[in-house]
C-alpha positions in Angstrom: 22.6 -31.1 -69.7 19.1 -31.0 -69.3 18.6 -34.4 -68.1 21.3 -34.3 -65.4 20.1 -31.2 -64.3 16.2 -32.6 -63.4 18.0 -35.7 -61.6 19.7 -33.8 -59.4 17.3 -31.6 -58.4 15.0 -34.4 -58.3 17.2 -36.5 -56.4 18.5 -34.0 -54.4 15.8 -33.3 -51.9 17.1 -36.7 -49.5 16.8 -36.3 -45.6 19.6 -33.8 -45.0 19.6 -32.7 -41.2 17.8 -35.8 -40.3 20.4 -37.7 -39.0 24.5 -36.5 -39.2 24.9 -39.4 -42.5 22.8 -40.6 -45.0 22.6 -42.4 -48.0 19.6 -42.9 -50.2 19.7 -45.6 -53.6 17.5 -45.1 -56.3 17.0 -47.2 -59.9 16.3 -45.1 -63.0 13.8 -47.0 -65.1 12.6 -46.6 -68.5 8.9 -46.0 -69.5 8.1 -49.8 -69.7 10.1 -50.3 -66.0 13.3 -51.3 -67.2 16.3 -50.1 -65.5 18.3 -47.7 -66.8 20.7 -47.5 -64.6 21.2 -46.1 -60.8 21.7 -42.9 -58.7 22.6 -42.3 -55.0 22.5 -39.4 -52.4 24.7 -38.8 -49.9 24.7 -36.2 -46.8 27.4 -36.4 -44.2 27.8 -33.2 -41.7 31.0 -32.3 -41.2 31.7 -30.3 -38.7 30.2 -26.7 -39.5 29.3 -27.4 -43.0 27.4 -29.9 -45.0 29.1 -32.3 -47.6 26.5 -33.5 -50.3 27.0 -35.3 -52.9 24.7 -37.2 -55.7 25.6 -39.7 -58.2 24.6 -41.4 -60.8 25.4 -43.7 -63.9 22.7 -44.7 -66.7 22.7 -44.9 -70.3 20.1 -45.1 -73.2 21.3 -47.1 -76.6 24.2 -45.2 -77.7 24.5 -42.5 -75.2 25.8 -42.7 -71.3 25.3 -40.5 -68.7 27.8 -40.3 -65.7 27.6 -37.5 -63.5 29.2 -36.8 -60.2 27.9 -33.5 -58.4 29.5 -32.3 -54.8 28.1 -29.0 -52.9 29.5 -27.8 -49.8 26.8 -25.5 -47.7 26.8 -24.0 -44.2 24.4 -25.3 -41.4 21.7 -23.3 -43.1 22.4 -24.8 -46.3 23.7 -21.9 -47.8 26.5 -22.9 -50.7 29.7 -22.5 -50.4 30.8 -24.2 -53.2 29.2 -26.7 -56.2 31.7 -29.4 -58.0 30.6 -31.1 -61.0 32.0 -33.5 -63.2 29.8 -35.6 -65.9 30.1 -37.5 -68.9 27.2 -36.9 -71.8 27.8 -39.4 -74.6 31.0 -37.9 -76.1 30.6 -34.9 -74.1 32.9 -34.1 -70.8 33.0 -31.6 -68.2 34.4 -30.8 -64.8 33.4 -26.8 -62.9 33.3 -25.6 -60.1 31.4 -23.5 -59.1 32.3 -20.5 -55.8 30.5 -18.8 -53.8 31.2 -15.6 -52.1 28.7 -14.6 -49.5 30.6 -10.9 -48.4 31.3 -9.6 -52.0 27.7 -10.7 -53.6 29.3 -13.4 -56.2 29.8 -16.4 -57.6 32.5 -17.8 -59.6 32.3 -20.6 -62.2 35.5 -21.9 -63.5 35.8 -24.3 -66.3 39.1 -26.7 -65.0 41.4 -28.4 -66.9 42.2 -25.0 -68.5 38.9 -23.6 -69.1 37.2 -20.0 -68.6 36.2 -18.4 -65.8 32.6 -16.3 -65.0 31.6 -14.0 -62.4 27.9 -13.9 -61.6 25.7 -11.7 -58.7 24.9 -14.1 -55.9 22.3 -13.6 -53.1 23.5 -13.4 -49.6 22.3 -16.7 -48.9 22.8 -18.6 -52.1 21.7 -21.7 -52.9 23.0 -24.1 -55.1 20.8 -27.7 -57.0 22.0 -29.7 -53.9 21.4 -27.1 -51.1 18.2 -25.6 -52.5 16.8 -29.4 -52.4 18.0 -30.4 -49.2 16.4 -26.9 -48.1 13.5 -27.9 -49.3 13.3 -31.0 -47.6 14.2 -29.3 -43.7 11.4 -26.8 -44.9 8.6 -29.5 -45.5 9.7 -31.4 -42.6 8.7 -27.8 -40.9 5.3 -27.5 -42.5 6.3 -25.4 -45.1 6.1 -24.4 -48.6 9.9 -23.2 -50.1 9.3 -20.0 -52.0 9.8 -19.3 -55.6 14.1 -18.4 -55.6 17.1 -18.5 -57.9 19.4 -21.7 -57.4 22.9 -22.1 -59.4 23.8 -25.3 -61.5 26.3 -23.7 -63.6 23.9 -21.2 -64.9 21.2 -19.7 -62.7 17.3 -21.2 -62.4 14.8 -19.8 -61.2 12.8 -23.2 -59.1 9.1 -23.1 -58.3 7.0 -25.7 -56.0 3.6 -26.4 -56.5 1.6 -29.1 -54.5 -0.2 -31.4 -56.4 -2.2 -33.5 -53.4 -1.9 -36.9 -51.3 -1.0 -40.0 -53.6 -0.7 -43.3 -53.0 1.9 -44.8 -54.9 4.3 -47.9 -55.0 8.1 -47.7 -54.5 10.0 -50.8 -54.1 6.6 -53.3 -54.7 5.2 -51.4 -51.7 2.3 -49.0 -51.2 3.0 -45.5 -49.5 1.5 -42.4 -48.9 3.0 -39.9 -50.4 2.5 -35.9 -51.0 3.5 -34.8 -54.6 4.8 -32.0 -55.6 5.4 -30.2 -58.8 9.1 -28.7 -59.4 9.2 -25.9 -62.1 12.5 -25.1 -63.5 13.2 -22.1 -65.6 16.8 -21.4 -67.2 18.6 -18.9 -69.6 17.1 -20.8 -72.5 14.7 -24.1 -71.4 11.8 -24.5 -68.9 10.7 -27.8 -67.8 9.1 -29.4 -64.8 9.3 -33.0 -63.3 7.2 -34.6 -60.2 8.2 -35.7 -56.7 6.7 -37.6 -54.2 7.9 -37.2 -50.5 7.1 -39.9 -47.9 4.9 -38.3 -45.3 7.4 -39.5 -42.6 9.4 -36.4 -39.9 12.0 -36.5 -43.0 10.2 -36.1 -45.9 12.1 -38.8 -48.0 11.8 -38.9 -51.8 9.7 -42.0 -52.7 9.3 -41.6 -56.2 10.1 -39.0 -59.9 8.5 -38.7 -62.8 10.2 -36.7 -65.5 8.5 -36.5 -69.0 10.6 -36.5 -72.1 10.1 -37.4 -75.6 10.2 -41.2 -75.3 8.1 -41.2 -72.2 7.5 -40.8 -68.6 11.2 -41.7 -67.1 11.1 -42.4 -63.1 13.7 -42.8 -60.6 12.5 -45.0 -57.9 13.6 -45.0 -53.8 14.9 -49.0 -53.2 17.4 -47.4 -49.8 
């Protein structure tokens, strides 16, 4: 869970309110460069709401990851409601995930028979999907998102830090790129991972760096 977690959030900060539709590719590479497998972002405005959605398929020796995650938010990219459905080695799961702006909830429902759990909600939540794409409308706008809660399943409390102009390569080309530090503290883990944003009037994600066990994973911009 953990993993798919840091992807998406990593992933998730595309160029939402740029344009009305976009979709962003990316290769997940091992330590040595070696692809893993790929992801991609989508954004699409419908109407009065957003549809975003983020996918991706890898696998390490003996274990796949397949994950399909779908969040519906209002023009200001409050949630509405967060789908997810991945596969974790032998592991499988499908929520949902509701959100009820009047009474001050959320609801997360296992389907396919499962349990259900209630949880307070802000007035504006946020969840993985729409806090990112939040994130990237408030760069684009010169500023720094604050420290808030944002629901992916559980709840998380997300923290930027800026960690300076870098040049880096994406794609075998050099680009300037600001990095930033996410911070992610849940029920029972904390863990961080790096992003680099392309200092272009969307703020596109060039480049993450996650660091686990085996290495420093990356999941690389190729459009």
């Amino acid at each position: 869970m953990r993993w798919s977690l840091l992807v998406a959030l990593a992933a998730g900060a595309s160029a939402c309110c740029a344009t009305d539709e976009e979709t962003l590719n990316y290769t997940v590479n091992w330590p040595s460069g070696l692809s893993l497998g790929e992801a991609s972002l989508r954004a699409r405005s419908a109407g009065e709401r957003w549809e975003l959605e983020f996918e991706i398929d890898a696998a390490v020796p003996g274990y796949a990851v397949q994950d399909r995650y779908r969040s519906i938010a209002r023009p200001d990219l409050c949630a509405l409601e967060l789908e997810k459905r991945f596969v974790h080695g032998r592991k499988r799961g499908h929520e949902r995930t509701s959100f009820d702006a009047e009474r001050g909830v959320a609801l997360r429902e296992t389907l396919g028979g499962g349990g259900k759990t209630e949880m307070a909600a802000p007035g504006c939540p946020r969840d993985a999907l729409a806090y990112l794409y939040y994130v990237r409308r408030e760069l684009a706008q010169g500023r720094l998102p604050r420290s808030q809660e944002v629901f992916f399943g559980a709840r998380y409390q997300v923290n930027l830090e800026y960690r300076g102009f870098h040049t880096v390569t994406v794609n075998e080309q050099r680009m300037q790129a600001d990095c930033y530090e996410a911070m992610v503290k849940g029920p029972a883990s904390q863990h961080s991972f790096q992003i680099y944003f392309a200092r272009d009037p969307a703020r596109t994600p060039l480049l993450v760096r996650l660091s686990l066990p085996l290495g420093i994973f990356s999941m690389e911009l190729v459009r």
